[in-house]
N, C-alpha and C positions, 0 to 999 in steps of 0.2 A: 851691288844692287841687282835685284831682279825683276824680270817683268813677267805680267800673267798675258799668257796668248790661250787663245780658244777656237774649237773648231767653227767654222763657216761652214752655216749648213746647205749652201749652195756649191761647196767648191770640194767636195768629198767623193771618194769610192771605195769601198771596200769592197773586195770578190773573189771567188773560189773561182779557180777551174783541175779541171778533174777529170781525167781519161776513164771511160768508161766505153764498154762493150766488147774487151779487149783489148783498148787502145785504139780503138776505131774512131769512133767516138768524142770529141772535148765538150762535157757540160761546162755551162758556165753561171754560176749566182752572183747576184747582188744585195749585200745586205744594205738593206734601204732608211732603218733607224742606226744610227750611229753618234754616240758622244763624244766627247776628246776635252780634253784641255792641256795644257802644260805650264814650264817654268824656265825663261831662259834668261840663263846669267852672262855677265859681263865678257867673260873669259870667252863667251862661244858654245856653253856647253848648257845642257840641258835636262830636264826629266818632264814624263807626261804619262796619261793616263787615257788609254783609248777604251770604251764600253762599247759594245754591238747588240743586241736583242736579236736572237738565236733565230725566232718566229717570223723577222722582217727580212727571210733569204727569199728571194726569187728567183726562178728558172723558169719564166715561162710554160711554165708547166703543171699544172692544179697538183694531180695526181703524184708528180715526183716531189715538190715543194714540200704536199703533206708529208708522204714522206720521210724525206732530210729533217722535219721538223719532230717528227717519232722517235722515239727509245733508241731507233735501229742509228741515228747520227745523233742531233743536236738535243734529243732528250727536250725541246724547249718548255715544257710546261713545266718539269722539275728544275730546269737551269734556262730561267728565262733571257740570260744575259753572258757571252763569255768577255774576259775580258785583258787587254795586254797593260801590264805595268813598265813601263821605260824608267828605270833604274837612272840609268845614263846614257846620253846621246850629244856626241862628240866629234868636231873636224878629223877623218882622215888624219890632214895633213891641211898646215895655217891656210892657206889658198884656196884648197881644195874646195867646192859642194859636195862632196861625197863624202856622210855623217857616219860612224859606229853607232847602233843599236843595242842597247843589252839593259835586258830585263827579263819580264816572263809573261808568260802566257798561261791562263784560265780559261780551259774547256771542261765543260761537266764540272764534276772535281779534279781534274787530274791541272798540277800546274808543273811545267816543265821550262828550263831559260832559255832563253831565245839573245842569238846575235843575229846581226845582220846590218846588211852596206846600204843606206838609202840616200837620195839624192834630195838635196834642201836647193829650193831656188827660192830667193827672199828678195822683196820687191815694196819697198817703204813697210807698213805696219802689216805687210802679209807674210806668211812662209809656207811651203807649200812644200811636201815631203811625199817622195814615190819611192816604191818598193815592192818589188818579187820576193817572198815568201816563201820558201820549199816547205811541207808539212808531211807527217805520217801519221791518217785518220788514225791508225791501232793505237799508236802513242796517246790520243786522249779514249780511249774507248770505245771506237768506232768501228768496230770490227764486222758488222755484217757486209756480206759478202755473195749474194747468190751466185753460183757457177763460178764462182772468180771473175767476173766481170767488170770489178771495179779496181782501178791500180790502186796498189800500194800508198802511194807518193801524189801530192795535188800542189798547188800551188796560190799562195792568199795575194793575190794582187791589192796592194795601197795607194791611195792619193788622200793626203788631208792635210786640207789646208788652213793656216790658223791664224787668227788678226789679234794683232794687240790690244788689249783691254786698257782702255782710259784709266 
């Protein structure tokens, strides 16, 4: 048997941070629309499905915001949404809170798999899952660059938290 869990849309973050000016620099966004739901089974193990709208990134900042939201990164008006498919997501180790992630990830067009180590803390019909993220903008087509001033390498910080559906 399985159960359907869904994101709380009070208990969420999804965010970039990203060395810019040479490293001088850490911006940091918040994408502010965000879906999720999932499916977890008996055994402990799990799949889900996380959607973000491209256009709801924030950085305090008008001018940059727009931006990130241009051709030059998230393209958002032609790809108003990217979004991660969770495959499987699975204890570590029986004891363990520390889950295996693996699935993939939709930016632009480009989908690429993704693993990664996140931490489940589960508290009666909630679960609540964080994660550091390493990325490489070029990898989904993000390649503008003026001076070199923006690194390579950024980093997607997660928290989403999910309640069980009745």
């Amino acid at each position: 048997m399985s159960e359907n869990w869904t994101l709380d849309p009070s208990g969420h973050e999804v965010a970039v941070r990203h060395k810019t000016f040479w490293g001088l620099v850490t911006v940091r966004g918040v994408f502010q629309t965000v879906r999720a739901e999932g499916v977890l089974n008996e055994d402990g193990t799990g799949a889900g499905t996380v959607t973000v709208e491209s256009a709801s990134l924030g950085t305090r900042l008008g001018k940059r915001d727009s931006h990130l939201h241009s051709k030059d990164f998230f393209d958002a008006e032609l790809h108003p949404t990217f979004q991660f498919v969770a495959d499987r997501i699975g204890p570590v180790t029986p004891d363990s809170s520390e889950v295996q992630v693996e699935g993939t990830l939709k930016v632009r067009e480009t989908v690429k798999p993704l693993k990664f180590i996140a931490h489940a803390d589960r508290h009666g019909d909630a679960v609540t899952l964080t994660a550091t993220i390493p990325y490489v903008r070029a990898d989904f087509g993000m390649t503008w660059n003026q001076l070199g001033m923006i690194a390579a390498k950024g980093e997607i910080g997660v928290k989403l938290r999910f309640t069980r559906q009745g």
